[in-house]
TORKOL-4160 file (C-alpha; in steps of 0.2 Angstrom, whole numbers, padded with zeros to 4 digits, m for minus):
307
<pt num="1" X="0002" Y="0176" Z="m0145"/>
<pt num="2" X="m0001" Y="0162" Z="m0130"/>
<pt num="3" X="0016" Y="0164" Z="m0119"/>
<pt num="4" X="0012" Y="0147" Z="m0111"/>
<pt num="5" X="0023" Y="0137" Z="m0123"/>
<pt num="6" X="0036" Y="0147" Z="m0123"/>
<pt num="7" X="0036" Y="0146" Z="m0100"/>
<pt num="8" X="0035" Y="0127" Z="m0100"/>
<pt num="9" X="0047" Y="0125" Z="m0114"/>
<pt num="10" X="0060" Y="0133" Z="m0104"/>
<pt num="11" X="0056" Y="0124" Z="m0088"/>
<pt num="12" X="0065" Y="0107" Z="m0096"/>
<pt num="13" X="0078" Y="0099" Z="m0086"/>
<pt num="14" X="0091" Y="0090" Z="m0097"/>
<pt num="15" X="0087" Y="0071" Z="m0093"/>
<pt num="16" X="0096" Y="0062" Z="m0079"/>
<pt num="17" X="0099" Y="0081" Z="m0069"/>
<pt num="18" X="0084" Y="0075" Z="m0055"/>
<pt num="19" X="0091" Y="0072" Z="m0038"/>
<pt num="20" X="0083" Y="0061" Z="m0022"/>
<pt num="21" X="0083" Y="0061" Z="m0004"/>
<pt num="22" X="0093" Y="0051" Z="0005"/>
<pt num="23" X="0086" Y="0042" Z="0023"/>
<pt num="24" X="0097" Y="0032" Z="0034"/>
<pt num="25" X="0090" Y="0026" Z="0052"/>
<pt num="26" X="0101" Y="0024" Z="0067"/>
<pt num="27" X="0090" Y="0013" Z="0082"/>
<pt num="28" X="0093" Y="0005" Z="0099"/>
<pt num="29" X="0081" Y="m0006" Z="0109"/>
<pt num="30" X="0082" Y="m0023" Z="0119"/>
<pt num="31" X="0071" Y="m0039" Z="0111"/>
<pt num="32" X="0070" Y="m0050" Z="0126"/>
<pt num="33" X="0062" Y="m0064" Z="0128"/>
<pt num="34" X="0057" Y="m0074" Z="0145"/>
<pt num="35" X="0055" Y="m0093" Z="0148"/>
<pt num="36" X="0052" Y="m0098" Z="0165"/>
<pt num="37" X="0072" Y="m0092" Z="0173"/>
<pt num="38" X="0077" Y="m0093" Z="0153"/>
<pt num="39" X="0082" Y="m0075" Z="0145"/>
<pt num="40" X="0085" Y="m0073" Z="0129"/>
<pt num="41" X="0091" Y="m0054" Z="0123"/>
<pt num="42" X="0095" Y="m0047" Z="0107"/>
<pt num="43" X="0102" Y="m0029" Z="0104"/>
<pt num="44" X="0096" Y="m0017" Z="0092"/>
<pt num="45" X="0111" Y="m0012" Z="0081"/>
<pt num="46" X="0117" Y="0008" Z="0084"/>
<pt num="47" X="0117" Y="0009" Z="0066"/>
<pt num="48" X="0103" Y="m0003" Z="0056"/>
<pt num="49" X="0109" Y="0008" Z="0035"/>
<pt num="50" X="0104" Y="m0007" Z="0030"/>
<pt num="51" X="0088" Y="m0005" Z="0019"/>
<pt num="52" X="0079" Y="m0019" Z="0028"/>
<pt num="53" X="0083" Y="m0031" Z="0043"/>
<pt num="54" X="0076" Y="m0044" Z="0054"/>
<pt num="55" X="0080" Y="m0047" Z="0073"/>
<pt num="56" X="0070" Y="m0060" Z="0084"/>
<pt num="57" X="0073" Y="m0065" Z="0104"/>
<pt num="58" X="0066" Y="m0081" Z="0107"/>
<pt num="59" X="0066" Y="m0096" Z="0120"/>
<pt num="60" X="0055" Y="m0112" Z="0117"/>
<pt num="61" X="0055" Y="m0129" Z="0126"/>
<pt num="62" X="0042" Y="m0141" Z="0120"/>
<pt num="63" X="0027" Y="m0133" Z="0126"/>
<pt num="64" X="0030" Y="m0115" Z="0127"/>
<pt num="65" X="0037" Y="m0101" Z="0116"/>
<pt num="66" X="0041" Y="m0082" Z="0121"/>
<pt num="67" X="0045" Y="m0074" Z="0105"/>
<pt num="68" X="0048" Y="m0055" Z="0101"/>
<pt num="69" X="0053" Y="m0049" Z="0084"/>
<pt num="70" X="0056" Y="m0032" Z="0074"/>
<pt num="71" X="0056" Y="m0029" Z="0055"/>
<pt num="72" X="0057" Y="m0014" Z="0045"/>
<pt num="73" X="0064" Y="m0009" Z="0027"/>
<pt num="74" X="0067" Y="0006" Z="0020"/>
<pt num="75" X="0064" Y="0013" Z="0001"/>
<pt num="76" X="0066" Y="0028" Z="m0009"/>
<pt num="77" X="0066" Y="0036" Z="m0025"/>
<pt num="78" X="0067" Y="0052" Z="m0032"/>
<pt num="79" X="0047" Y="0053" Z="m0028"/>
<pt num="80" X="0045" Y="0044" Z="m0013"/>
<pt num="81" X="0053" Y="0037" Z="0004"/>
<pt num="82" X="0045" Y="0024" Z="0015"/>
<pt num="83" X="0049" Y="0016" Z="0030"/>
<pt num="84" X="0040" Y="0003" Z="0037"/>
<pt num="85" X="0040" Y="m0006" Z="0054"/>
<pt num="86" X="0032" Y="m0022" Z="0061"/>
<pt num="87" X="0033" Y="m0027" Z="0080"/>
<pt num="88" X="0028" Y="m0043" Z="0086"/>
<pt num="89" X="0028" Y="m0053" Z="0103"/>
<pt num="90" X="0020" Y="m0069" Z="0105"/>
<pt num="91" X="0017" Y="m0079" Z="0121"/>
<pt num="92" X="0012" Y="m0097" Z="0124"/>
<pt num="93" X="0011" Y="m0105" Z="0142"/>
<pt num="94" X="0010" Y="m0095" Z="0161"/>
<pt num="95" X="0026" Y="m0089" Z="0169"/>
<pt num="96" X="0033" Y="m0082" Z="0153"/>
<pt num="97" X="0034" Y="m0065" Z="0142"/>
<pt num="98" X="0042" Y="m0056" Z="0131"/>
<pt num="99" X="0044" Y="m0039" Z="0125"/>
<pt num="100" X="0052" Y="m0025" Z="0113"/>
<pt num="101" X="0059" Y="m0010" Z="0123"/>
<pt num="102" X="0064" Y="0005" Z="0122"/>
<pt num="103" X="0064" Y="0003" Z="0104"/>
<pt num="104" X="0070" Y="0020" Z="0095"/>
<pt num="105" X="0072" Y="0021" Z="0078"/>
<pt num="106" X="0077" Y="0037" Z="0070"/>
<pt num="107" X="0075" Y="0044" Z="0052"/>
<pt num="108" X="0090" Y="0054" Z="0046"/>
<pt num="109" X="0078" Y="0062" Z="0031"/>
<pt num="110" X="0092" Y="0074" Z="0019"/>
<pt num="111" X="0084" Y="0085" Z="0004"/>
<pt num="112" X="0096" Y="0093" Z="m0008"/>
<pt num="113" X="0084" Y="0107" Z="m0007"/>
<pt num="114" X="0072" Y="0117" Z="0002"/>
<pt num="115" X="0055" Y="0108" Z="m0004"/>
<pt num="116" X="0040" Y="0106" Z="0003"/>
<pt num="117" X="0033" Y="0090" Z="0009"/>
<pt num="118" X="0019" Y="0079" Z="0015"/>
<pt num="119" X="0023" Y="0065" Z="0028"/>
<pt num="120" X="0010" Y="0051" Z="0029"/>
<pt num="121" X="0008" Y="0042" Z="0045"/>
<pt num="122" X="0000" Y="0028" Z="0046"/>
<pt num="123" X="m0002" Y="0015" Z="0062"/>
<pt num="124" X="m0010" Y="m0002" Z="0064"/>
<pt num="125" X="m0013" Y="m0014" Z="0081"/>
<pt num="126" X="m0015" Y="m0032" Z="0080"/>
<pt num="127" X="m0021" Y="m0039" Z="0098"/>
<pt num="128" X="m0028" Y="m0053" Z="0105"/>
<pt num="129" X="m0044" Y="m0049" Z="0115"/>
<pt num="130" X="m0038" Y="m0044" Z="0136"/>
<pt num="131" X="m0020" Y="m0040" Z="0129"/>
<pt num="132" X="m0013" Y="m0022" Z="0133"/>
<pt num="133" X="m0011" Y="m0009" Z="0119"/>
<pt num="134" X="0008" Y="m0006" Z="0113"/>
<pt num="135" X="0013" Y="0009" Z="0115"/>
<pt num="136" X="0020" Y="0020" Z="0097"/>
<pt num="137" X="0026" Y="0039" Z="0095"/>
<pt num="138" X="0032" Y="0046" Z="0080"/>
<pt num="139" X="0040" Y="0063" Z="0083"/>
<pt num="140" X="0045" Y="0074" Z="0066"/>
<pt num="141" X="0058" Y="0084" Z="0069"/>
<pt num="142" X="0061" Y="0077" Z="0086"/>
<pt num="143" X="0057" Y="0092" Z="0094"/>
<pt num="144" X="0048" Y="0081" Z="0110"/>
<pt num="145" X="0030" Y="0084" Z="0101"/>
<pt num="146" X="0021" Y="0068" Z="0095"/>
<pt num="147" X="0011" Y="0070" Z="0078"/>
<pt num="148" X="0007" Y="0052" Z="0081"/>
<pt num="149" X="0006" Y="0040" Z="0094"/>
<pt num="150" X="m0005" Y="0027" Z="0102"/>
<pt num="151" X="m0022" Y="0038" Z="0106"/>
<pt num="152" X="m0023" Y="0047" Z="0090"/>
<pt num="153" X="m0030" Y="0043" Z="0074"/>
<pt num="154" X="m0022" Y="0028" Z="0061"/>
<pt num="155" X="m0019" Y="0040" Z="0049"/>
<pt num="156" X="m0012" Y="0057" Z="0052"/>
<pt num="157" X="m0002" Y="0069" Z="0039"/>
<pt num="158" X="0009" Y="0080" Z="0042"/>
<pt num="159" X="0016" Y="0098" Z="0031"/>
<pt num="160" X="0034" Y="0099" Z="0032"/>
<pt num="161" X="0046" Y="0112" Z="0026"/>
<pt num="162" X="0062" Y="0103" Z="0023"/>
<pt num="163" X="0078" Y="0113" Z="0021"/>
<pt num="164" X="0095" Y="0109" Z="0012"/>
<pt num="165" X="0103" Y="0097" Z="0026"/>
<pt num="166" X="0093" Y="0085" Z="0038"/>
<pt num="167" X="0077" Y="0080" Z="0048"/>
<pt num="168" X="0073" Y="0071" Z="0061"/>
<pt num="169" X="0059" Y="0059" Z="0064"/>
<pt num="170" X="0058" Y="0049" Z="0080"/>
<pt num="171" X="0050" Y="0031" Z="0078"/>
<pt num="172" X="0048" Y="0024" Z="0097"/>
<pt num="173" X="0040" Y="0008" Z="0102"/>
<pt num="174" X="0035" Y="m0004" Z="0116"/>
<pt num="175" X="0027" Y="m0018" Z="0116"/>
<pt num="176" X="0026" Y="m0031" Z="0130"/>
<pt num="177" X="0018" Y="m0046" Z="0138"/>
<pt num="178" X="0018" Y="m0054" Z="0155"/>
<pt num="179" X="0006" Y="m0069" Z="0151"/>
<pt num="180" X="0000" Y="m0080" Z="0135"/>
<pt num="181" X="m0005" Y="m0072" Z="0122"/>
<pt num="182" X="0001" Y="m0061" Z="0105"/>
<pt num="183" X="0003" Y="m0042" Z="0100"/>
<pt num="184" X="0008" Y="m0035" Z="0086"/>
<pt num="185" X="0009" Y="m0015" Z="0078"/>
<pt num="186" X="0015" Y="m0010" Z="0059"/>
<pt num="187" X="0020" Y="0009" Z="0057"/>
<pt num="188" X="0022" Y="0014" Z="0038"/>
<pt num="189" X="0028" Y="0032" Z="0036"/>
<pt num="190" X="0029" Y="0039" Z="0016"/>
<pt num="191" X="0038" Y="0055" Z="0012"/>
<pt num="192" X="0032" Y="0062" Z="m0003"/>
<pt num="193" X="0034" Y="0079" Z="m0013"/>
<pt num="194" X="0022" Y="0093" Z="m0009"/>
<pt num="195" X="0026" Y="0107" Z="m0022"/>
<pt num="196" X="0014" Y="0101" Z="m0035"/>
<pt num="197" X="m0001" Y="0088" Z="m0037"/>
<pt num="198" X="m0005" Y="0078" Z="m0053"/>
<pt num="199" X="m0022" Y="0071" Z="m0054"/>
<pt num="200" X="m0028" Y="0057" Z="m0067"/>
<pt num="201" X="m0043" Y="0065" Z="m0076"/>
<pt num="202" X="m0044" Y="0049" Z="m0089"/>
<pt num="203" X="m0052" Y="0052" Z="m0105"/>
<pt num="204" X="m0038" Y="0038" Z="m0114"/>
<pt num="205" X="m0043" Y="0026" Z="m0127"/>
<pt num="206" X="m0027" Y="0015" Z="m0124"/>
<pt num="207" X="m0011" Y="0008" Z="m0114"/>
<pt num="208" X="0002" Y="0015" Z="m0111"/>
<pt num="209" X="m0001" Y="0031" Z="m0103"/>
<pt num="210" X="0006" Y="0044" Z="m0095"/>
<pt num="211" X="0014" Y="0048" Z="m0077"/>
<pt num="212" X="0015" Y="0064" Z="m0069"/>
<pt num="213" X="0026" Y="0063" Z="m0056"/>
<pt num="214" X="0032" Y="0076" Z="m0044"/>
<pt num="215" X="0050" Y="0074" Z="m0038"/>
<pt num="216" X="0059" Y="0080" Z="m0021"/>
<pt num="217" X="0069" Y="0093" Z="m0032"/>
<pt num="218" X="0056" Y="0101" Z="m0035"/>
<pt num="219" X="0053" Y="0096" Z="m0053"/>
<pt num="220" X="0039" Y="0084" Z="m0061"/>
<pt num="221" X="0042" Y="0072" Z="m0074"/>
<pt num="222" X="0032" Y="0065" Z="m0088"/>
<pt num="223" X="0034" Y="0047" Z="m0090"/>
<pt num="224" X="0029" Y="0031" Z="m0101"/>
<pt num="225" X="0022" Y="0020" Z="m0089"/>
<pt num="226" X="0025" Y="0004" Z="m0102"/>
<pt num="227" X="0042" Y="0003" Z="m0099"/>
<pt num="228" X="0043" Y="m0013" Z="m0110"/>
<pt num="229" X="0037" Y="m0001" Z="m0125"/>
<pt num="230" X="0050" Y="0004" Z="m0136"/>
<pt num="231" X="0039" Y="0016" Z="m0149"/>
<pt num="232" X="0038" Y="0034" Z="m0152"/>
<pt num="233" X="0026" Y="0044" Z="m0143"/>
<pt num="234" X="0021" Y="0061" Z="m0137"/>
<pt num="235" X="0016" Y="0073" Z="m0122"/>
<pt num="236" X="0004" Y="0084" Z="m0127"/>
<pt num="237" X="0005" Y="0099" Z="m0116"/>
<pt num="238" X="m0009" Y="0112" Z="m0113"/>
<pt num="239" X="m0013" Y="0127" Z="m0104"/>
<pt num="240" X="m0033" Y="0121" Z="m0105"/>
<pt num="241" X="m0044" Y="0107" Z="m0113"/>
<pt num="242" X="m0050" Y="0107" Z="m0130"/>
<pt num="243" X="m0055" Y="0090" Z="m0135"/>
<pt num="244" X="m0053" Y="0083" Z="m0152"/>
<pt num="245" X="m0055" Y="0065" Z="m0158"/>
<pt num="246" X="m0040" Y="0057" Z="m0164"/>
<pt num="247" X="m0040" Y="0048" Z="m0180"/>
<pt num="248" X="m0039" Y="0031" Z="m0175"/>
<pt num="249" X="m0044" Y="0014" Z="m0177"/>
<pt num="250" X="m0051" Y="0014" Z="m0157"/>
<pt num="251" X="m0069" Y="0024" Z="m0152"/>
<pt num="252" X="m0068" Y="0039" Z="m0142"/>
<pt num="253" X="m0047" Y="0040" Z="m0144"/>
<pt num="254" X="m0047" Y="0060" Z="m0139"/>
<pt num="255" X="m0033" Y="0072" Z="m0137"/>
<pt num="256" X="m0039" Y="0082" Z="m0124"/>
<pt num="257" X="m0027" Y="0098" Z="m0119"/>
<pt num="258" X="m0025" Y="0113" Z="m0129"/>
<pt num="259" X="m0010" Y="0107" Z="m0140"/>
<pt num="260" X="0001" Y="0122" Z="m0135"/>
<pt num="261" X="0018" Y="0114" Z="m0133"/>
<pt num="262" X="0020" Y="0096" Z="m0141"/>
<pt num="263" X="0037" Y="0084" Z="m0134"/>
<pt num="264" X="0042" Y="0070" Z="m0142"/>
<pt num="265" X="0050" Y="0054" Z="m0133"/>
<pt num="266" X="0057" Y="0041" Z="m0142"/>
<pt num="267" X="0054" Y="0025" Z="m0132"/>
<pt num="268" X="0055" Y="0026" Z="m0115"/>
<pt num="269" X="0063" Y="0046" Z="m0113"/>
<pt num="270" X="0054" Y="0052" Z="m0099"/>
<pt num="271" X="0054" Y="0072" Z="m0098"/>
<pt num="272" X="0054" Y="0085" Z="m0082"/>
<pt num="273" X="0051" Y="0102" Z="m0081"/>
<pt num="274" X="0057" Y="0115" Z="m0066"/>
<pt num="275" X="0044" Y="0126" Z="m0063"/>
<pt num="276" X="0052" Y="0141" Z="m0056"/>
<pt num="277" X="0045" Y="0152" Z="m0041"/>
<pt num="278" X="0040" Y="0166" Z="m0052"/>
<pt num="279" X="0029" Y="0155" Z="m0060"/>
<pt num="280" X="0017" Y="0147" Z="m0049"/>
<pt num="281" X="0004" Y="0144" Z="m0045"/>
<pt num="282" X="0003" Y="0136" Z="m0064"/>
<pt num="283" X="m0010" Y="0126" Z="m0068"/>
<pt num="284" X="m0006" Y="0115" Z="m0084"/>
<pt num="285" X="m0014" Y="0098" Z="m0093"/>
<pt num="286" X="m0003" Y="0084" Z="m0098"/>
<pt num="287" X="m0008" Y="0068" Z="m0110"/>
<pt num="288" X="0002" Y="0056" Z="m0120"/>
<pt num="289" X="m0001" Y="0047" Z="m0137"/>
<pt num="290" X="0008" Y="0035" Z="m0144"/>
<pt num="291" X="0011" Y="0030" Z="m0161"/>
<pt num="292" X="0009" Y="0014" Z="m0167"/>
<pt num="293" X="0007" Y="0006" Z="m0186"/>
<pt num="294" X="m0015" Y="0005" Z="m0182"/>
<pt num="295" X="m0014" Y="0023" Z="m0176"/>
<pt num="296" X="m0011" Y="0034" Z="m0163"/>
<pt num="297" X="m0019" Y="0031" Z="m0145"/>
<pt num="298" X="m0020" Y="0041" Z="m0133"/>
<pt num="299" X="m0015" Y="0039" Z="m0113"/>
<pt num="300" X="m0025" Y="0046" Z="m0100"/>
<pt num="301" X="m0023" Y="0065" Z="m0095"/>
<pt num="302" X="m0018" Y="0072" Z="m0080"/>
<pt num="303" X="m0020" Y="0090" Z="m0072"/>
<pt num="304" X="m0002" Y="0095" Z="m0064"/>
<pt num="305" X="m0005" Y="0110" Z="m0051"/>
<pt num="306" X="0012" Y="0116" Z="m0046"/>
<pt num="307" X="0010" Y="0123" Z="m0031"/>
């Protein structure tokens, strides 16, 4: 008797029972900006919750401008958190400047449980030929150690470990100009779920299909990813691939896993399994088929590794 149907069929979560992480930011910093014996300064907030803001410093008179500006918004679901930052300083006409510093921005990053993670760093510098390189440092768990700054590579990840409570990530900028001319920088930093993969293997005849999803609390949902349809449909769950043709009214419509444990979803019912310790590594096959009055048609299928 396969066991595998029985093991996944107990690792279902009643719907609604996945949590999220939360991420709040505190900041501080000075946007300043010089024309000629004209300063104008604008404060970072102590606290910036909000999940996106704007602040610019800027003079002008009718033939120069010194601007310096900061944006950044934050996002999250229960399979992702990004935070994203853009810097920019622009100067026109000698005698002026403008800058962005100390800039500090810090990521308050709160899992409701230990879960591993992956954070995905990635920097980019807009400049103007003969204009110095602004300085960035992204510090996780703001421990004094850099996993990112100016001299390394644009893209860096980074294996965390988070436990129940909070972590720390460091976002510190400058960026600064003493004579005409513009600067920029964009950070983006995505948090995402490291205790499973799920890779799209294809093999579908038709839309919709299916999502695999690994969440922060450690389980993975299976999703519709119409959410306009309102049908029937199914996740076909499998512990290997046996492929057999469907009968319907599109060429090559397969079902691809080994049909060892079949879920049905009226609509758009997502479902998510916990896979417990004692059984990973497991190694399972995922693929949805929907039911319509032509016939049924499959999504693509996914191998889901949890980890």
């Amino acid at each position: 008797m396969n066991p595998f149907p029985a093991l996944v069929a107990l690792c279902l979560v009643p719907i609604g029972a996945a949590q999220s992480m939360t991420c709040t930011i505190a900041s501080n910093g000075l946007l300043q900006a010089n024309l000629g014996p004209q300063v104008v300064s604008t404060p970072m907030p102590a606290s910036a919750n909000a999940p996106a803001g704007y602040l610019v410093a800027q003079a002008a008179n009718i033939s120069s401008t010194a601007r310096s500006s900061v944006a950044w918004q934050v996002a999250r679901t229960p399979a992702v958190v990004t935070f994203h930052l853009l810097h920019q300083v622009q100067v026109t006409g000698p005698g002026n400047g403008a800058s962005f510093t100390p800039g500090d921005f810090l990521l308050h990053l709160q899992s409701p449980v230990t879960v591993p993670v992956r954070l995905e760093l990635q920097r980019e510098f807009v400049l103007v030929a003969g204009m110095p390189l602004p300085a960035l440092l992204v510090d996780v768990g703001d421990d004094g150690s850099a996993e990112l700054d100016s001299s390394t590579p644009s893209g860096v990840t980074v294996p965390v470990w988070l436990p129940p409570g909070t972590v720390d990530v460091r976002v510190r900028a400058l960026v600064s100009l003493g004579s005409p001319g513009s600067a920029a920088h964009a950070l983006s930093v995505r948090l995402l779920p490291a205790h499973a993969t799920a890779f799209e293997l294809g093999f579908g005849c038709a839309a919709p299909g299916l999502a695999a999803v690994p969440l922060f609390s450690g389980e993975i949902e299976l999703a519709q990813q119409c959410g306009a349809c309102n049908g029937p449909w199914l996740v076909v769950i499998g512990s290997g691939l046996h492929p057999v043709p469907l009968p319907s009214p599109w060429p090559l419509c397969l079902l691809v896993p080994t049909p060892d444990l079949v879920l049905f979803g009226p609509g758009a019912v997502s479902h998510t399994l916990a896979i417990p310790p004692a059984l990973r590594p497991l190694t399972f096959f995922a693929q949805s088929v929907t039911l319509i009055p032509l016939g049924p048609a499959s999504g693509s299928t996914f191998r889901v590794d949890a980890i």
